[in-house]
N, C-alpha and C positions, 0 to 999 in steps of 0.2 A: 466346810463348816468354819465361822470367825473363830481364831483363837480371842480367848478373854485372857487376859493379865491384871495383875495388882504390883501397883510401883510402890516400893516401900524409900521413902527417901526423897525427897525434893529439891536435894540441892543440885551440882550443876549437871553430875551425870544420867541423874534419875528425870532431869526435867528433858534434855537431850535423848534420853532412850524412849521415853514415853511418846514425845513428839515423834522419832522416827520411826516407831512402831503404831502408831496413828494413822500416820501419814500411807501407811505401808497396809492399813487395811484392819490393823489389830483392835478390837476392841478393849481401851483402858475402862475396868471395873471402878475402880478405885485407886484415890494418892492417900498414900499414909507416910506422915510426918508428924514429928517431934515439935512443929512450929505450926502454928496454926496457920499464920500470914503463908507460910511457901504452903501447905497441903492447899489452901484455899486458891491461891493464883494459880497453881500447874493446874489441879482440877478443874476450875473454870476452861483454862485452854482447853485440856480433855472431855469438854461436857461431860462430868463421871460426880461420883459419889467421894467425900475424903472424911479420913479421921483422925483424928491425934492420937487415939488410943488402939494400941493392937490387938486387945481383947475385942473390938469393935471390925474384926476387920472381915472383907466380906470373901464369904469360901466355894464361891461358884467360876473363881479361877481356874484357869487351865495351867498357868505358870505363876510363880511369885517372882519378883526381882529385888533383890535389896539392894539398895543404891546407897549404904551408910558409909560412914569411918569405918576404919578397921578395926577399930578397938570397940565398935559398937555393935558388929558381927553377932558375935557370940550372943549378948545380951539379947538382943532385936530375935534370935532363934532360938531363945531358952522361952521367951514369955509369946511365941509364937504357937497356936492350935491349930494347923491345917491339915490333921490326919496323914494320908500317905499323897500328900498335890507336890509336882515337881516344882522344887524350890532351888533360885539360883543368887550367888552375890556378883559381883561385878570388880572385886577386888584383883589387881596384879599381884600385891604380893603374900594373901590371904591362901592356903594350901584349902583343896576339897576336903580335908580329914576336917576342917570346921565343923562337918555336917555331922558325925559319926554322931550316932546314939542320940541325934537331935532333928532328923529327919530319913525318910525310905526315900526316895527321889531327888535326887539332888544334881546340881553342877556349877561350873562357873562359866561365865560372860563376860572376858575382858576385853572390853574397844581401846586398841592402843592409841590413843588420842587425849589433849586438852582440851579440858571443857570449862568455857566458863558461860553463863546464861544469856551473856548480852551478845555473844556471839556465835551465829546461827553455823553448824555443823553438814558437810557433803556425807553420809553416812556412804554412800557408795562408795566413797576412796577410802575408809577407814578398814585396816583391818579387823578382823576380832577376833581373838583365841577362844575357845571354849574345851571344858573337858567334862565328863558326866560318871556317874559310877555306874552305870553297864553298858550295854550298846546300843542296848534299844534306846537307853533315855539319851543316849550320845548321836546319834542317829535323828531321834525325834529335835534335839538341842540345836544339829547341827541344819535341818530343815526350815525352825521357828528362828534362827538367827539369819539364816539364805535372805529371807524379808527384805533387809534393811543393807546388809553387804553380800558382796559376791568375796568378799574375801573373807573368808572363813579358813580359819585350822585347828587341828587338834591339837594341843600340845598338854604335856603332865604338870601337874604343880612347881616342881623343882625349874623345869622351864621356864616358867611363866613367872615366877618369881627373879630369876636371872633377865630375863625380857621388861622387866619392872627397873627394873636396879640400871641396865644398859637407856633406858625411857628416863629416869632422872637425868642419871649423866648428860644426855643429849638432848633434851626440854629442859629442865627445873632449873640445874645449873647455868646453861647458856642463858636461860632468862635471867637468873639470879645475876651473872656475870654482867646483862647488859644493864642490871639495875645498878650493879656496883660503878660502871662507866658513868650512867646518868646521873647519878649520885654526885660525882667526881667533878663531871662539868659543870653541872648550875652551880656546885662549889666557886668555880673559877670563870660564872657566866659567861658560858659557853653550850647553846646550843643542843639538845641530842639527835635532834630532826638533820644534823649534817652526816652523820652516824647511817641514815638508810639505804645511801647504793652500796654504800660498806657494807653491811650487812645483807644487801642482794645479794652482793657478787659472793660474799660467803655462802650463802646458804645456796647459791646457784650449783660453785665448784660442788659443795660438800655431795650433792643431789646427781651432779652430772658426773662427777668421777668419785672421788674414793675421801674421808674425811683426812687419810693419813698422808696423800698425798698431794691435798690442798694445803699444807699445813705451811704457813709463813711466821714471819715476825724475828726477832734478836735473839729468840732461846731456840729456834729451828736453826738459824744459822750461828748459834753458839757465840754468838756476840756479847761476850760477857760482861765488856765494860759499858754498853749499855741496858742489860738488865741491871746492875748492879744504880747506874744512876737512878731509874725508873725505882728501884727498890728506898734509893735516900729521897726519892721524893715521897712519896707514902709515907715517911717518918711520920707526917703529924695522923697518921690513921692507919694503926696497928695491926690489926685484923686482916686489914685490906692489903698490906705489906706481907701480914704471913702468907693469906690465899697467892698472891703475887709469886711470892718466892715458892711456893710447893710447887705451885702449877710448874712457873720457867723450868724448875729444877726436872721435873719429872716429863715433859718436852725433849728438854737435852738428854737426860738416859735415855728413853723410849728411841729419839731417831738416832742415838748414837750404837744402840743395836739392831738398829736397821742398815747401819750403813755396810 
């Protein structure tokens, strides 16, 4: 029998989960969104039904998914009426106890992956965590997620929160990081497109052997007087001087109790 689902949320994860649960055979009900412009464009993809309003929303689902902010969680499931239908968010660092006293069936869905919309997603190589509160609905979760990845795991809230936080570090920040470079250069018109085998061969080591001991530069090999130059050049941008110096600094203790 088709599973039917209701995507709640259109932006980048909710358009990504609904497409690869399409794709996979799922029937999408309905896009519910806050914006009329995004519930309209995902729906159209999904030939489905869409609303802006969740009093409006349709309950012949078999699963819900909330694809919101995290601060919107809560909200989105207090003004939510879908009796006892299993209901899931997608949040890494959002704990299952959300649901208490605000749904019978519940879990979460987290694809540990970046999404953005103009960038089409392999759901086959993505992992996805999920946890449910009994077994049957962890069981049924962990079959209606099988769809879309073969990698699937179970792991607990505290987990999954800790798998979020190691997911910034090693996403958010390295992007952030490489925008603070690109930043740096059109400063001193130069280039960032010179920056991409650098960044291959990075991300190649990091991938083929271990990130701790790919790890180069003048604060790996404690070369002080040139982080300290690197530090007086940043003078004219603050900020970028402090991240600079925490990072080196925190570099050099890390591998000096390795050695």
């Amino acid at each position: 029998m088709q599973i039917k689902a209701v995507i709640i949320g259109a932006g980048n994860v909710g358009t990504h989960l609904a497409i690869a649960l399409k794709n996979e055979g799922v029937q999408i009900l309905q896009i519910v969104s806050k914006t009329m412009k995004s519930a309209v464009e995902l729906a159209s993809r999904m030939e489905c039904s869409f609303t802006t309003d969740l009093q409006d929303i349709n309950l012949q689902a078999d699963i819900y998914i909330v694809c919101v902010t995290d601060n919107a969680i809560i909200p989105v499931l207090r003004q939510l009426q879908i009796g006892n239908k299993f209901i899931v968010h997608t949040s890494g660092s959002m704990g299952i106890d959300v649901f208490y006293d605000l749904a019978q069936n519940y879990g979460v869905v987290y694809p540990m992956q970046t999404f953005s919309k103009f960038k089409d997603i392999n759901y086959a190589e993505i992992p996805i965590f999920i946890e449910a509160n009994s077994p049957e609905n962890q069981q049924m979760l962990f079959n209606f997620v099988k769809k879309i990845s073969p990698h699937v795991q179970v792991i607990n809230s505290q987990q999954r929160c800790m798998l979020h936080i190691c997911a910034v570090f090693a996403n958010n920040f390295t992007n952030h990081m490489c925008t603070i470079a690109e930043m740096l250069m059109k400063e001193h018109q130069l280039k960032f497109e010179t920056f991409k085998p650098l960044l291959r061969e990075t991300f190649e080591k990091i991938t083929k052997y271990s990130p701790s001991i790919s790890q180069t530069g003048p604060a790996m090999r404690n070369d002080l007087h040139v982080v300290q130059k690197h530090i007086d050049l940043l003078a004219q941008f603050p900020s970028i001087q402090e991240i600079y110096t925490h990072i080196s600094n925190n570099i050099i203790e890390m591998h000096k109790k390795e050695e």
